[in-house]
N, CA, C and O atoms as a GROMACS GRO file, in nm:
protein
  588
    1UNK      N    1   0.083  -0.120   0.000
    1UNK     CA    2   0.000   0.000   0.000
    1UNK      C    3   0.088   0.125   0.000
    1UNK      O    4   0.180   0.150   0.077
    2UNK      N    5   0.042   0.200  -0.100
    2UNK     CA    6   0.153   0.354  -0.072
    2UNK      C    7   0.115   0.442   0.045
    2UNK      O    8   0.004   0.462   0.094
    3UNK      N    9   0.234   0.491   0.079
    3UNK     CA   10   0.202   0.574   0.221
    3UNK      C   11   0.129   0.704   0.175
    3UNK      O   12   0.196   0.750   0.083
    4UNK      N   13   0.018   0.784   0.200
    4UNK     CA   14   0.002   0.894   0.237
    4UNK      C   15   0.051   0.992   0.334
    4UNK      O   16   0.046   0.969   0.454
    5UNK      N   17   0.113   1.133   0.271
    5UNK     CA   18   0.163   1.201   0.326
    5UNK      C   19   0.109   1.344   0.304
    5UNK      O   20   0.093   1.382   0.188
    6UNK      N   21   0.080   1.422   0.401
    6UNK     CA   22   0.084   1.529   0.445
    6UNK      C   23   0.238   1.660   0.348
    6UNK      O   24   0.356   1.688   0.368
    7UNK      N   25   0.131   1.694   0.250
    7UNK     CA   26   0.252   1.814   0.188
    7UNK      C   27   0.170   1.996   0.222
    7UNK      O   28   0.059   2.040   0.252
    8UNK      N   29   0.272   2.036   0.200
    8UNK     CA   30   0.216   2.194   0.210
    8UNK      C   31   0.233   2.299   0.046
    8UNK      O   32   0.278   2.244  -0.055
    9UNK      N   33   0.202   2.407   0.044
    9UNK     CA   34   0.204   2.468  -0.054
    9UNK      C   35   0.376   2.471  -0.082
    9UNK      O   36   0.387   2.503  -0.200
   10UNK      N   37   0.458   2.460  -0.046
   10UNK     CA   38   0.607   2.448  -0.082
   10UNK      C   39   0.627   2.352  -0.162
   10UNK      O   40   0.700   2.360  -0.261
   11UNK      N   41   0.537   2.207  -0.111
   11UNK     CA   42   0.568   2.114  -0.227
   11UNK      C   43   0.552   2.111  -0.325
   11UNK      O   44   0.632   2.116  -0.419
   12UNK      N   45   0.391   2.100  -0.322
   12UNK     CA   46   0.324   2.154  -0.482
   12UNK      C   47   0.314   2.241  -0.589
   12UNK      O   48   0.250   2.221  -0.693
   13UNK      N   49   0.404   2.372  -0.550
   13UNK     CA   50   0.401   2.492  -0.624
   13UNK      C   51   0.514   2.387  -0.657
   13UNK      O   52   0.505   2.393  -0.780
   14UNK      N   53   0.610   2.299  -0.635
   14UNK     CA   54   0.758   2.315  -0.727
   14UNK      C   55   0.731   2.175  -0.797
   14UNK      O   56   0.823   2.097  -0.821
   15UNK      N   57   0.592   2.148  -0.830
   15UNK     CA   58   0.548   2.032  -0.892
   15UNK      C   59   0.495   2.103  -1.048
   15UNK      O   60   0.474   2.036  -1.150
   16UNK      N   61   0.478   2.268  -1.036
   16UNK     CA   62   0.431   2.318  -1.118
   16UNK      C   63   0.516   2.486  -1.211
   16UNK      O   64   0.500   2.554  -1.312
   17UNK      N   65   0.606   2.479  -1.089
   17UNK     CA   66   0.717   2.595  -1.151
   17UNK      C   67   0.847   2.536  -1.069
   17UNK      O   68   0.870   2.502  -0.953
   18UNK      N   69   0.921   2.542  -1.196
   18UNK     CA   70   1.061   2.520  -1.162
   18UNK      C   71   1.154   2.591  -1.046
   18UNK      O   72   1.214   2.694  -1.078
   19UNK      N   73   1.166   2.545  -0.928
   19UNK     CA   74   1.256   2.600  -0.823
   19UNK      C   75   1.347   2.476  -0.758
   19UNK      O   76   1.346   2.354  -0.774
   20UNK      N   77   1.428   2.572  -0.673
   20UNK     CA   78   1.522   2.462  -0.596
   20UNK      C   79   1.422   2.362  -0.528
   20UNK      O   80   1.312   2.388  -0.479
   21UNK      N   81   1.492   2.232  -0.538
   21UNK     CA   82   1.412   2.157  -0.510
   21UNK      C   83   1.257   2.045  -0.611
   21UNK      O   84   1.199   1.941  -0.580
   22UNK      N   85   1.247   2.126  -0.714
   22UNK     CA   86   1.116   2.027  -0.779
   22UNK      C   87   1.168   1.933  -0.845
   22UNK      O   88   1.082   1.864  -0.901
   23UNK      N   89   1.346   1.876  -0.875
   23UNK     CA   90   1.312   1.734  -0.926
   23UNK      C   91   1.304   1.610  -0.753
   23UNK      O   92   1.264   1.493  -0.747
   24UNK      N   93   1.346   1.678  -0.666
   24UNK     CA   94   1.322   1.614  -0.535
   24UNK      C   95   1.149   1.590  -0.524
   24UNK      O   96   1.107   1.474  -0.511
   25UNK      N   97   1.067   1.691  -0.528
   25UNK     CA   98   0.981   1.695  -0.549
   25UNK      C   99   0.858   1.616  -0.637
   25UNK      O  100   0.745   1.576  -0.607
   26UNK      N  101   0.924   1.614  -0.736
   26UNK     CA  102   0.856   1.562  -0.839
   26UNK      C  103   0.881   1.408  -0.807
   26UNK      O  104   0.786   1.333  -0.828
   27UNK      N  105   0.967   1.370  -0.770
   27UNK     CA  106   1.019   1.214  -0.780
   27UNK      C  107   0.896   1.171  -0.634
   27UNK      O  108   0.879   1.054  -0.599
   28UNK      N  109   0.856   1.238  -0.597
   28UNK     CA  110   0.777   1.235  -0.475
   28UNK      C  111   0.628   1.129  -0.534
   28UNK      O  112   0.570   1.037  -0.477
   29UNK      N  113   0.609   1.183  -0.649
   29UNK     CA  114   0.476   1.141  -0.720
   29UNK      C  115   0.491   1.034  -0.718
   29UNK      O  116   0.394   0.964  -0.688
   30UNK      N  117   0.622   0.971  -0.749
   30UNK     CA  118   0.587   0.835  -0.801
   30UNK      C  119   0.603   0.721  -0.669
   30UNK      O  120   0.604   0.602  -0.701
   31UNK      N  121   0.617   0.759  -0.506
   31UNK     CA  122   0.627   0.641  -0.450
   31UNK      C  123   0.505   0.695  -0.352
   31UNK      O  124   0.471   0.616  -0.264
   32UNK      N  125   0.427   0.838  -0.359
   32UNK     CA  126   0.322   0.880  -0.218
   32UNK      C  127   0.193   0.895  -0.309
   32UNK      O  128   0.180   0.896  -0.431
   33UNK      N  129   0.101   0.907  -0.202
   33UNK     CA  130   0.002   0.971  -0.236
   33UNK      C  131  -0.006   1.097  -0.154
   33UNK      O  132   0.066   1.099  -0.054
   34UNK      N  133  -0.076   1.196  -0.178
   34UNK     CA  134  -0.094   1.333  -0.130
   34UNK      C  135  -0.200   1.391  -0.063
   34UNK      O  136  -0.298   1.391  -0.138
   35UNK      N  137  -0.224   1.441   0.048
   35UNK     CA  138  -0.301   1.531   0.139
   35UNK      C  139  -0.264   1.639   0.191
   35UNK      O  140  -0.150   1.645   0.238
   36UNK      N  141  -0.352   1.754   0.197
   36UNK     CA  142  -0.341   1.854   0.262
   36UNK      C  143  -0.447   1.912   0.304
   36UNK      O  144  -0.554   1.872   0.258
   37UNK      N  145  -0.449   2.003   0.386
   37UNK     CA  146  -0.570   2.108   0.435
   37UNK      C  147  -0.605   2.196   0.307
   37UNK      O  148  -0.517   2.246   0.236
   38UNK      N  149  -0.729   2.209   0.288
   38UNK     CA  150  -0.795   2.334   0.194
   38UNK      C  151  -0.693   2.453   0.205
   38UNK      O  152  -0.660   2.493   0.093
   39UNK      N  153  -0.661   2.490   0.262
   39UNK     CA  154  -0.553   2.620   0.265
   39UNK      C  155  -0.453   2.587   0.188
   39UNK      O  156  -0.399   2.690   0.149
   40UNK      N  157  -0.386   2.463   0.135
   40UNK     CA  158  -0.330   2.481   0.038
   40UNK      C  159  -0.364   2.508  -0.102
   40UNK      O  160  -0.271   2.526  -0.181
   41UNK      N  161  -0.512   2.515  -0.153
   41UNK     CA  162  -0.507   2.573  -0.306
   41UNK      C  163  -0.494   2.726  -0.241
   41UNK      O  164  -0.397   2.778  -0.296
   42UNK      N  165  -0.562   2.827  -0.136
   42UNK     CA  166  -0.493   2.938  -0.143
   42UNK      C  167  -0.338   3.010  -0.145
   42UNK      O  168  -0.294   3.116  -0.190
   43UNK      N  169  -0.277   2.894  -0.069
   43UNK     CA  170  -0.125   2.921  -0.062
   43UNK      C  171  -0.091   2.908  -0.186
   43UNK      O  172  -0.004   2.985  -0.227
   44UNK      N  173  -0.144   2.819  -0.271
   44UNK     CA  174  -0.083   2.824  -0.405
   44UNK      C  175  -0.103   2.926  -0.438
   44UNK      O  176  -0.006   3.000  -0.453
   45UNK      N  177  -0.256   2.983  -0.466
   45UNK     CA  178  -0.260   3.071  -0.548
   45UNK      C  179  -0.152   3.196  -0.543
   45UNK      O  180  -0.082   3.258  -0.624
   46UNK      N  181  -0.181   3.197  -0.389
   46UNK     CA  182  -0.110   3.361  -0.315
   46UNK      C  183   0.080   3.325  -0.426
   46UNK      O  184   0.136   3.402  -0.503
   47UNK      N  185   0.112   3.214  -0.390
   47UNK     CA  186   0.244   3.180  -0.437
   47UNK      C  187   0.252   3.227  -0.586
   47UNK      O  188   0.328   3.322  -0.609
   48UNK      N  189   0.185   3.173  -0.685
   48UNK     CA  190   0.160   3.188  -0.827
   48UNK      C  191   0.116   3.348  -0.830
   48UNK      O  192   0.149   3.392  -0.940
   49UNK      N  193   0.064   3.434  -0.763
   49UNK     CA  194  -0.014   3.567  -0.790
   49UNK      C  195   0.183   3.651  -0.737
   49UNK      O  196   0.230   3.732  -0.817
   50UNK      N  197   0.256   3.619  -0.619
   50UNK     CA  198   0.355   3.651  -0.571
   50UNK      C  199   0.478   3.582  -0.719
   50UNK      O  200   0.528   3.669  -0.790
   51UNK      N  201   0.499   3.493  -0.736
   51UNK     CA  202   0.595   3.516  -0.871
   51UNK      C  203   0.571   3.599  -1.000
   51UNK      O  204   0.663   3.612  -1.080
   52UNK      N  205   0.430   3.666  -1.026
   52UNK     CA  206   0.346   3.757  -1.122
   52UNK      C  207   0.454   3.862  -1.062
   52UNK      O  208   0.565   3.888  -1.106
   53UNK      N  209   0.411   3.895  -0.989
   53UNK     CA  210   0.442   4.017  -0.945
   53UNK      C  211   0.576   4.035  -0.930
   53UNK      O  212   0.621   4.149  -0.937
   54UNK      N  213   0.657   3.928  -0.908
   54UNK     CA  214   0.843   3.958  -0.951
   54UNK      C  215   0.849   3.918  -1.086
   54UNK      O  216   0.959   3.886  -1.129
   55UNK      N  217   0.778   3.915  -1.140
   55UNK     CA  218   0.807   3.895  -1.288
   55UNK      C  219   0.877   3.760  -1.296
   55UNK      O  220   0.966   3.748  -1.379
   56UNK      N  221   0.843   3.652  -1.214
   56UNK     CA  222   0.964   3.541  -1.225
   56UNK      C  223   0.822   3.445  -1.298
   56UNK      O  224   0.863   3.342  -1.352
   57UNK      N  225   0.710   3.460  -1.304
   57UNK     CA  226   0.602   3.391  -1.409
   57UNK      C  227   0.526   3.495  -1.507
   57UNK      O  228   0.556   3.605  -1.462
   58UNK      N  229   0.463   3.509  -1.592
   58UNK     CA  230   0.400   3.560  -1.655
   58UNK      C  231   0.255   3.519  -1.649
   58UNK      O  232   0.256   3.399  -1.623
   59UNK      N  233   0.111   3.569  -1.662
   59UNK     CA  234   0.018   3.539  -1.621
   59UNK      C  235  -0.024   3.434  -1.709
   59UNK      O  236  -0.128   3.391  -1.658
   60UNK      N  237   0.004   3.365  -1.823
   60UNK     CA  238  -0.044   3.269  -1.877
   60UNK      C  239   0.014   3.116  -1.776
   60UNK      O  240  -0.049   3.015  -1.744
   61UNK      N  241   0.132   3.150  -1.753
   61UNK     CA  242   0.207   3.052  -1.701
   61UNK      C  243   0.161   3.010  -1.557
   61UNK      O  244   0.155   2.900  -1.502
   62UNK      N  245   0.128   3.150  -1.508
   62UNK     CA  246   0.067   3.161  -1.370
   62UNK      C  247  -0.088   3.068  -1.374
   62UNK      O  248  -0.134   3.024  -1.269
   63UNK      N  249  -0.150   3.050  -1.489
   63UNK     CA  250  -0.313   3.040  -1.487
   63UNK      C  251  -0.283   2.916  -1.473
   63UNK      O  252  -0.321   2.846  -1.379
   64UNK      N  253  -0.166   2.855  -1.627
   64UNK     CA  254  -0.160   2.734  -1.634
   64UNK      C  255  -0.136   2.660  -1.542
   64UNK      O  256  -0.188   2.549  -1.538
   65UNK      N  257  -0.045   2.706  -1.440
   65UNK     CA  258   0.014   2.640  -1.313
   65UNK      C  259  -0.077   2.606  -1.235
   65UNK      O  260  -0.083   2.489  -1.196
   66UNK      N  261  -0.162   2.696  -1.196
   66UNK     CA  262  -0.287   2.692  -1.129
   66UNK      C  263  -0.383   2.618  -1.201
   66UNK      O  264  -0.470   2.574  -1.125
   67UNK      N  265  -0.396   2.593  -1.301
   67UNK     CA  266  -0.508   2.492  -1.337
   67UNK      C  267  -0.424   2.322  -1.338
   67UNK      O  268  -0.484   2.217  -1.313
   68UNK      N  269  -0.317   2.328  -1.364
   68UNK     CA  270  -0.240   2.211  -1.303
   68UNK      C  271  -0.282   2.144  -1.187
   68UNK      O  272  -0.339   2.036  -1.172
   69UNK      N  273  -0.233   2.247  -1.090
   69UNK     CA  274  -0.279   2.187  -0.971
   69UNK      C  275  -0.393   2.179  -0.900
   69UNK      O  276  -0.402   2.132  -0.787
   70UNK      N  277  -0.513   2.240  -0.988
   70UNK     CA  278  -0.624   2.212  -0.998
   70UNK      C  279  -0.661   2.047  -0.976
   70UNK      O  280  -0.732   1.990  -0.892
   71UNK      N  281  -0.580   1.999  -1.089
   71UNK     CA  282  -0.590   1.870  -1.175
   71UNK      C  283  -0.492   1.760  -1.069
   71UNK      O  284  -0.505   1.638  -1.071
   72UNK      N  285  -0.412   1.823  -0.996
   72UNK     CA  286  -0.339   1.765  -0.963
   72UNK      C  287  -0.427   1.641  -0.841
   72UNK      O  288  -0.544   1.664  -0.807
   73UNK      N  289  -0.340   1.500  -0.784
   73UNK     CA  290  -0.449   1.411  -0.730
   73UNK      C  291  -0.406   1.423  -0.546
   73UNK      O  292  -0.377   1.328  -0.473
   74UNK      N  293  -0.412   1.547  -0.512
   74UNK     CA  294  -0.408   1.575  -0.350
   74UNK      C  295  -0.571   1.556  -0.308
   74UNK      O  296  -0.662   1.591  -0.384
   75UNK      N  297  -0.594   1.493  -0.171
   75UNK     CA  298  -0.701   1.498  -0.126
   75UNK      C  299  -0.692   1.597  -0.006
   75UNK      O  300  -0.612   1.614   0.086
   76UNK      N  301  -0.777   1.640  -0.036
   76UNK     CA  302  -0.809   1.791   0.070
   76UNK      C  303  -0.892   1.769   0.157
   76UNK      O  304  -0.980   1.683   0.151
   77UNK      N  305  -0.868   1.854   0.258
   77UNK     CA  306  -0.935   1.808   0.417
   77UNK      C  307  -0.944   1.943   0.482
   77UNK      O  308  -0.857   2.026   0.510
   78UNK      N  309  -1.133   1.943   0.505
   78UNK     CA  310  -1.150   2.076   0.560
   78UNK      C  311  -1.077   2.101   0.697
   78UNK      O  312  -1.017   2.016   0.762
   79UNK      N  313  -1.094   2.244   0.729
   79UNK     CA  314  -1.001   2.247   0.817
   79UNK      C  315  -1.047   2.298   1.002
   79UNK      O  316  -0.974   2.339   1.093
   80UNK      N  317  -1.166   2.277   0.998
   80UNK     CA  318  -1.277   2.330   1.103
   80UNK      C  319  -1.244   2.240   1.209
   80UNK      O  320  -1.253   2.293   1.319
   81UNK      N  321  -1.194   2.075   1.210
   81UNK     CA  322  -1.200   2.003   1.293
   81UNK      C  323  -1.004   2.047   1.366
   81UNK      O  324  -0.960   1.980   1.460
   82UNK      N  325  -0.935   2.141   1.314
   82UNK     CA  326  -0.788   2.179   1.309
   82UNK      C  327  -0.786   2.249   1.325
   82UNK      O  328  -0.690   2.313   1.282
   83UNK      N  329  -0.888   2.320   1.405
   83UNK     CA  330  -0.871   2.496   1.467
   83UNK      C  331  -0.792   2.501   1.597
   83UNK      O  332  -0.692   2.572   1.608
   84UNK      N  333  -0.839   2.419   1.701
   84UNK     CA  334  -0.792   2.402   1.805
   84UNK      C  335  -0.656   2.365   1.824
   84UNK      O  336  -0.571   2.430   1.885
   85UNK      N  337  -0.640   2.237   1.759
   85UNK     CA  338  -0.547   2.145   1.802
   85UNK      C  339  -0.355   2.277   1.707
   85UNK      O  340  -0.248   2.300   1.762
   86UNK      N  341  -0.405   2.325   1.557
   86UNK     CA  342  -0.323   2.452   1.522
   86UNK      C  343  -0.303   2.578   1.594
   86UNK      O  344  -0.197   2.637   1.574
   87UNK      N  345  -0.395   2.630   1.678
   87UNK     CA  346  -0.362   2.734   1.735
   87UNK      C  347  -0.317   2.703   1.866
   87UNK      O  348  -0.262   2.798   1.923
   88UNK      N  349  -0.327   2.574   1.942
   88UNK     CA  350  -0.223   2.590   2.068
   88UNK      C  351  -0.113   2.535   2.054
   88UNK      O  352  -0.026   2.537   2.141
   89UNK      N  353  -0.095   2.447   1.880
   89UNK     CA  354   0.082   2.410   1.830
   89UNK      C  355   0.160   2.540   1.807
   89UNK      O  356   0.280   2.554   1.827
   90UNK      N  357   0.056   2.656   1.754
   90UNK     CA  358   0.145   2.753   1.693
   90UNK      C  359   0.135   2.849   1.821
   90UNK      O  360   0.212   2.942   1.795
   91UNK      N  361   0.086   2.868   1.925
   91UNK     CA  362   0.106   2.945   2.043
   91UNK      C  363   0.245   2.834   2.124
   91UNK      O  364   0.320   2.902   2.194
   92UNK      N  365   0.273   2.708   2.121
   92UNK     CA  366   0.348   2.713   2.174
   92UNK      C  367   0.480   2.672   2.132
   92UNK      O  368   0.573   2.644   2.209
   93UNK      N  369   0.484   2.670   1.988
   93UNK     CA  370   0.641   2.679   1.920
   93UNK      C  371   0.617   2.832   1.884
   93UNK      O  372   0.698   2.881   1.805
   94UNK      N  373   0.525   2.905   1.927
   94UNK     CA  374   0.558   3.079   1.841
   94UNK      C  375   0.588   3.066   1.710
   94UNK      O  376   0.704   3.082   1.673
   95UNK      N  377   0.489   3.036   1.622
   95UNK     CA  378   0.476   3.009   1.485
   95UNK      C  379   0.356   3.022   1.401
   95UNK      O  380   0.245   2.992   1.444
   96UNK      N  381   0.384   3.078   1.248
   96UNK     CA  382   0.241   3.105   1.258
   96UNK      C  383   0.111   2.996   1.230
   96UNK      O  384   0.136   2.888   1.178
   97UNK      N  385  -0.029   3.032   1.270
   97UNK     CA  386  -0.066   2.900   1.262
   97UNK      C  387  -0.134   2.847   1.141
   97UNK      O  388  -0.216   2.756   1.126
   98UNK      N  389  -0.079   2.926   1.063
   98UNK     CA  390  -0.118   2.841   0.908
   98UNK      C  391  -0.035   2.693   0.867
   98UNK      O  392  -0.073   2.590   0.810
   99UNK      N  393   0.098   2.734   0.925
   99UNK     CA  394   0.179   2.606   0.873
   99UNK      C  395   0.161   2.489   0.986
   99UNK      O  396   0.203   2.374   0.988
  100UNK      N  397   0.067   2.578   1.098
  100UNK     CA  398   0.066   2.475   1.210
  100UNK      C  399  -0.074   2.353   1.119
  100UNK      O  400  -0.068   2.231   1.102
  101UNK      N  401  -0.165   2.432   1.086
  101UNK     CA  402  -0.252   2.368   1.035
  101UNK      C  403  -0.229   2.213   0.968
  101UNK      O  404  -0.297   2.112   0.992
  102UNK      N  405  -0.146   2.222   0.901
  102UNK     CA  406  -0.078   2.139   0.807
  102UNK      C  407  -0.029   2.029   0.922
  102UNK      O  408  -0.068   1.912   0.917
  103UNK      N  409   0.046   2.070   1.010
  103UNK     CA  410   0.082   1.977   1.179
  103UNK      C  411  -0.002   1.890   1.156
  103UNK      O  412   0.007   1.781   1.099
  104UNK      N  413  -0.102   1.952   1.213
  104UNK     CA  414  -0.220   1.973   1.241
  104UNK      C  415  -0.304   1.793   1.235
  104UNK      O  416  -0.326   1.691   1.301
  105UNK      N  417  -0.326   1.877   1.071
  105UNK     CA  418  -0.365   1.765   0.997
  105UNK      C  419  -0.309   1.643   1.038
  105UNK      O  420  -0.371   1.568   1.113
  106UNK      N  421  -0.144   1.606   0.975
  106UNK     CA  422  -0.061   1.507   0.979
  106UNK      C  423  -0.073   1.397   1.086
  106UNK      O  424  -0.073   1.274   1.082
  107UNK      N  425  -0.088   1.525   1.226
  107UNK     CA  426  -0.121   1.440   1.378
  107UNK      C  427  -0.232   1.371   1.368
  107UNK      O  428  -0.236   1.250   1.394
  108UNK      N  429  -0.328   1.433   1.331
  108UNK     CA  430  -0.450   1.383   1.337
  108UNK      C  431  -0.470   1.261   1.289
  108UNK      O  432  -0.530   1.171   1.346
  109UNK      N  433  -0.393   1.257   1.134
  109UNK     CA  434  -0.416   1.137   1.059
  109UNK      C  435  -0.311   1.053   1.130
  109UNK      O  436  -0.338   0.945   1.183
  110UNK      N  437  -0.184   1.110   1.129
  110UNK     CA  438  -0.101   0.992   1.210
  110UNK      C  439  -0.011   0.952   1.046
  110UNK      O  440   0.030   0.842   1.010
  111UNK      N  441  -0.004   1.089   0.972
  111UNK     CA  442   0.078   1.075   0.864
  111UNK      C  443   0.120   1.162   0.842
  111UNK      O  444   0.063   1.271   0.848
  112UNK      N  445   0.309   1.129   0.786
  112UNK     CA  446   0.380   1.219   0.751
  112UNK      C  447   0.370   1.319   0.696
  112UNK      O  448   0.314   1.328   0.586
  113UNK      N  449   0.432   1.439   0.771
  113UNK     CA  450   0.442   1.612   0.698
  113UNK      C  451   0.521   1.634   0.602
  113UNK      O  452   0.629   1.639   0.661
  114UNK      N  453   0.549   1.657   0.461
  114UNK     CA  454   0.632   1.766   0.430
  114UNK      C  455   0.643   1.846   0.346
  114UNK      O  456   0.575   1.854   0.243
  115UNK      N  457   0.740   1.923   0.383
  115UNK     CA  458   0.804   2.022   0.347
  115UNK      C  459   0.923   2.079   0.302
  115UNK      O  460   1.040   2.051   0.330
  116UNK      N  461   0.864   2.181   0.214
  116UNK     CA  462   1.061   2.276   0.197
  116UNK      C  463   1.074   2.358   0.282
  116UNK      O  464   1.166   2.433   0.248
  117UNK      N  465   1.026   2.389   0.389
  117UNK     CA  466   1.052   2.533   0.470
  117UNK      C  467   1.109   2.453   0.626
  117UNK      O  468   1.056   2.392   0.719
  118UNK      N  469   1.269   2.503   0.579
  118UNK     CA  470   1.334   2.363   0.674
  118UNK      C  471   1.336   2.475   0.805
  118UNK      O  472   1.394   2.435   0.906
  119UNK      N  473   1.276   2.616   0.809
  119UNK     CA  474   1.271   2.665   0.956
  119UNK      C  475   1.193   2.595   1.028
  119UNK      O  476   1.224   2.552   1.139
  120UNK      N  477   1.082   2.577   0.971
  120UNK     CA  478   0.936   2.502   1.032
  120UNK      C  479   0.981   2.398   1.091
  120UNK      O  480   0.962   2.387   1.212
  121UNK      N  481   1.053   2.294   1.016
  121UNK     CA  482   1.078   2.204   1.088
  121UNK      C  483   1.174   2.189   1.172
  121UNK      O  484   1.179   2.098   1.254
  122UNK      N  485   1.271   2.295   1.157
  122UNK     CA  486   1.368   2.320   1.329
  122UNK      C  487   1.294   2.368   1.425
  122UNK      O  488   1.328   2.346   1.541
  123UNK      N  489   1.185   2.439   1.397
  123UNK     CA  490   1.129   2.494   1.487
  123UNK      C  491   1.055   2.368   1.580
  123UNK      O  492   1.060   2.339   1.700
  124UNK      N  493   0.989   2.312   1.471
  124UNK     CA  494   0.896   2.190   1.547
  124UNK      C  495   0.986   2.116   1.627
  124UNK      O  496   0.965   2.095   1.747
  125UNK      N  497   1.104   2.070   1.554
  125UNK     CA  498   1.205   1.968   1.619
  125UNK      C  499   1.250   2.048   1.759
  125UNK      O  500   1.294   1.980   1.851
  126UNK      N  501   1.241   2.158   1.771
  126UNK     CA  502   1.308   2.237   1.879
  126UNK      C  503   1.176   2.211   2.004
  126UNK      O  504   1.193   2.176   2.121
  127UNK      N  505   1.046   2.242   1.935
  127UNK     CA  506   0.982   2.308   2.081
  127UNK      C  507   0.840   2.191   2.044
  127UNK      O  508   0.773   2.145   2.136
  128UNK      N  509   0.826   2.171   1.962
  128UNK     CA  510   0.712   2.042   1.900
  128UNK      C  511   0.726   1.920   2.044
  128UNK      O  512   0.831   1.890   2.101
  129UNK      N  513   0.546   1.854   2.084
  129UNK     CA  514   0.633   1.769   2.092
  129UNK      C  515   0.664   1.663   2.056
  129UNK      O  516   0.587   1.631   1.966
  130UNK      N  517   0.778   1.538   2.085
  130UNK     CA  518   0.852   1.438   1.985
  130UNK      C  519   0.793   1.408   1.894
  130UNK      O  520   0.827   1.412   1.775
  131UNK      N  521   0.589   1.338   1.992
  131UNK     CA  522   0.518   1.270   1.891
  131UNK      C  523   0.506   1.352   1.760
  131UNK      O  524   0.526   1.286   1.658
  132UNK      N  525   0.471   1.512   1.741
  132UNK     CA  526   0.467   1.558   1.634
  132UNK      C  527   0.585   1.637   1.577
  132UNK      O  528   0.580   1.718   1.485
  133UNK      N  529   0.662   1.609   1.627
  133UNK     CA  530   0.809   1.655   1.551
  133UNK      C  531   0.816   1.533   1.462
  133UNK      O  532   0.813   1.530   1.339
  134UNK      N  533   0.827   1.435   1.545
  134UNK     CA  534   0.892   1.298   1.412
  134UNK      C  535   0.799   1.259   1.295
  134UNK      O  536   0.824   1.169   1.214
  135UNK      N  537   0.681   1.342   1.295
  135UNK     CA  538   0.561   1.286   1.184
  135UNK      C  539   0.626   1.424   1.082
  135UNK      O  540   0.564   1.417   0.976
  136UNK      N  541   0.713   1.525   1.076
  136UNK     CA  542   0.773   1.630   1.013
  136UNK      C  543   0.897   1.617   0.996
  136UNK      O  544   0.995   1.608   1.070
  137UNK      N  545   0.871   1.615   0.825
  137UNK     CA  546   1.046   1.650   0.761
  137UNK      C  547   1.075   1.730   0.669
  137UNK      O  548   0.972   1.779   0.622
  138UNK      N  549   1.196   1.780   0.604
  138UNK     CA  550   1.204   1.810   0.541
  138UNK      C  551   1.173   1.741   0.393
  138UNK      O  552   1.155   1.620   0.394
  139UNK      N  553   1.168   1.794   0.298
  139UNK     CA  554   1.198   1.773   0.079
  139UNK      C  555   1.288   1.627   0.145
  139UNK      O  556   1.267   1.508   0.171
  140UNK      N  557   1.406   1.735   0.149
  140UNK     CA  558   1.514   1.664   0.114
  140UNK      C  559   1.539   1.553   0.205
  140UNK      O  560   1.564   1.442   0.158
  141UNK      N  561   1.536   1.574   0.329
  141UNK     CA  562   1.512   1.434   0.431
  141UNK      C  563   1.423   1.322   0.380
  141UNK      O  564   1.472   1.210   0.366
  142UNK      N  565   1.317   1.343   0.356
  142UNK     CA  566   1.248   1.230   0.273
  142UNK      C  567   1.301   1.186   0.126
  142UNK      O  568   1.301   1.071   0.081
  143UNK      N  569   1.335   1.278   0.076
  143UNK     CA  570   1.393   1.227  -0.049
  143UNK      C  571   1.579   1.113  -0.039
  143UNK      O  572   1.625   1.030  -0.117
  144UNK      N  573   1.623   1.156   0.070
  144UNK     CA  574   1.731   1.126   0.103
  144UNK      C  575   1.694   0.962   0.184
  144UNK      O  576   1.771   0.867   0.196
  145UNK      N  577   1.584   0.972   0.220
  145UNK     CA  578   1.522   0.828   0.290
  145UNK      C  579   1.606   0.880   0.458
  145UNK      O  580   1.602   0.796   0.548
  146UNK      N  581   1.662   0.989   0.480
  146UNK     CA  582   1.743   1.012   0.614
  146UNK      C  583   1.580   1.032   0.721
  146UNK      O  584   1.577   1.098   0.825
  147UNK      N  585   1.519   0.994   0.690
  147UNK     CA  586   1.368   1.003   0.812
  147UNK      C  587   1.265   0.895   0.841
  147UNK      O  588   1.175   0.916   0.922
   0.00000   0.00000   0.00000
């Protein structure tokens, strides 16, 4: 059975625009399946509307990207039952609680987090506790099999 894992908008934007990190990324497709909280099609968007604006996409590229991951096969999970359990992770690593959300989730299900935003996960590893630090890694830690 393939594992389901818990990704955030870091993963998936580099499934759809080229940055450090998307052939790590991409190689991801072929051994997981994918979940996240509803807040990740906004993070995308905000992400795709934020490279417009440095000129590092152009708006066709931007639409296309976004209708990609439209298409793309993440199962999404409202986020009403993850109010609680995100805002006293992110009150007590002092973090904000959007990326706690994503925690959040992972705990709940009792499946792996990840991510490219390797502060998040020093942070968790620092003040998280164990049980939900070790369900969080980095890209590259999972890609490296080092988790």
């Amino acid at each position: 059975m393939t594992e389901t894992i818990i990704i955030d908008a870091s993963i998936a934007i580099k499934w759809v625009v080229e940055e450090e990190g998307t052939p790590f990324a991409l190689g991801l497709r072929r051994d997981y399946r994918f979940a996240a909280p509803e807040l990740l099609t906004v993070e995308c968007a905000n992400i795709l509307w934020r490279k417009v604006q440095r000129s590092e996409l152009n708006h066709e590229e931007a639409k296309l990207a976004a209708k990609l991951l439209e298409q793309s096969d993440i199962e999404l999970f409202g986020m009403r039952g993850l109010l609680a359990t995100a805002t006293v992770l992110a009150v007590d690593i002092d973090h904000p609680a959007y990326d706690c959300i994503y925690v959040s989730l992972a705990a709940a299900r009792k499946w792996r987090f990840v991510t490219a935003d390797k502060r998040l996960i020093r942070v968790l590893s620092q003040k998280a506790s164990p049980e939900v630090a070790n369900l969080c890694v980095t890209l590259e830690q999972l890609a490296s099999g080092s988790h």
